[in-house]
C-alpha distance (Angstrom), angle and dihedral (degrees) to the residues before:
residue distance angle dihedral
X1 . . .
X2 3.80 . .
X3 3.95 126.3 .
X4 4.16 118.6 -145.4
X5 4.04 93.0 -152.9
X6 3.64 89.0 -179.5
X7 3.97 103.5 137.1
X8 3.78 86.0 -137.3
X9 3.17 100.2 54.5
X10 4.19 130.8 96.0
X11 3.75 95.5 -130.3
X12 4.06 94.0 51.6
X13 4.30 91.2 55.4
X14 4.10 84.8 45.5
X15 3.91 97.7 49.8
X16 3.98 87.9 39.2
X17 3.61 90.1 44.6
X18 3.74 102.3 50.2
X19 4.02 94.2 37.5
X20 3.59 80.8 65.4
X21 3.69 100.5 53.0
X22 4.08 85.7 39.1
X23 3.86 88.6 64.1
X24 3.95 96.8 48.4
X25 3.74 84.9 48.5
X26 3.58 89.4 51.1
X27 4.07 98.7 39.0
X28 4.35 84.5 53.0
X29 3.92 95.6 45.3
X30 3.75 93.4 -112.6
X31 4.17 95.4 117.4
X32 3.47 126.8 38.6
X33 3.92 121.8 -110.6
X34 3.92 113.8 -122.9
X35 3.31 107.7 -80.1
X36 4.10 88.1 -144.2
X37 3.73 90.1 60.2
X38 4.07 105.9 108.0
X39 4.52 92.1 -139.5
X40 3.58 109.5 -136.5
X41 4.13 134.4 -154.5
X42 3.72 94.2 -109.9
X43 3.52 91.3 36.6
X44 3.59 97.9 59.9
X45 4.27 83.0 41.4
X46 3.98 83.9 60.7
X47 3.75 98.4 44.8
X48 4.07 91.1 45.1
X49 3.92 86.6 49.4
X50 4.04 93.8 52.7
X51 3.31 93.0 34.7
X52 4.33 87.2 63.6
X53 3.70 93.5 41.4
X54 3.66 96.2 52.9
X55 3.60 91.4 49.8
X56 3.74 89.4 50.6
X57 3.84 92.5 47.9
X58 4.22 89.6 40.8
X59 4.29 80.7 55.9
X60 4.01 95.1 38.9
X61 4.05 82.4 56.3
X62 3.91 86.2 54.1
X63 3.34 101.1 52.3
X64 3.83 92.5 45.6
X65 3.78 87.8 51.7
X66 3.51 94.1 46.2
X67 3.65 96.2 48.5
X68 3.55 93.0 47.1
X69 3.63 108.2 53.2
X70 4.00 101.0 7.2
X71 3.72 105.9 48.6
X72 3.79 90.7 49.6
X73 3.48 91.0 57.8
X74 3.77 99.0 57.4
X75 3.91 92.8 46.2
X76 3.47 96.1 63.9
């Protein structure tokens, strides 16, 4: 299987695109890690670390959202 990795080129923003959307399934436990992938100490340090500061930013999102367009709503 070949990769064009031109920055131009259709194929390069799909393969960037869905590696990123691989690793947030893989940081929330929603995809399977490669099972050929030897896991390592500081590895699983790295993944534990972005695993908490994604949930932190996923609840920081919330709370905007909510005080945005919710909170408004109930002080009228």
């Amino acid at each position: 299987m070949t990769f064009d990795y031109a920055a131009n080129s259709p194929n390069f923003v799909k393969i960037l695109f869905m590696g990123i959307w691989n690793q947030f399934a893989e940081y929330l436990f929603i995809k399977k890690k490669d099972p050929n992938e030897k896991p390592t100490q500081w590895m699983k340090y790295m993944h534990g670390m972005n695993r908490i500061s994604l949930m932190m930013f996923l609840v920081a999102i919330l709370i905007i959202l909510f005080k945005m367009f919710l909170l408004p709503l109930f002080k009228s």
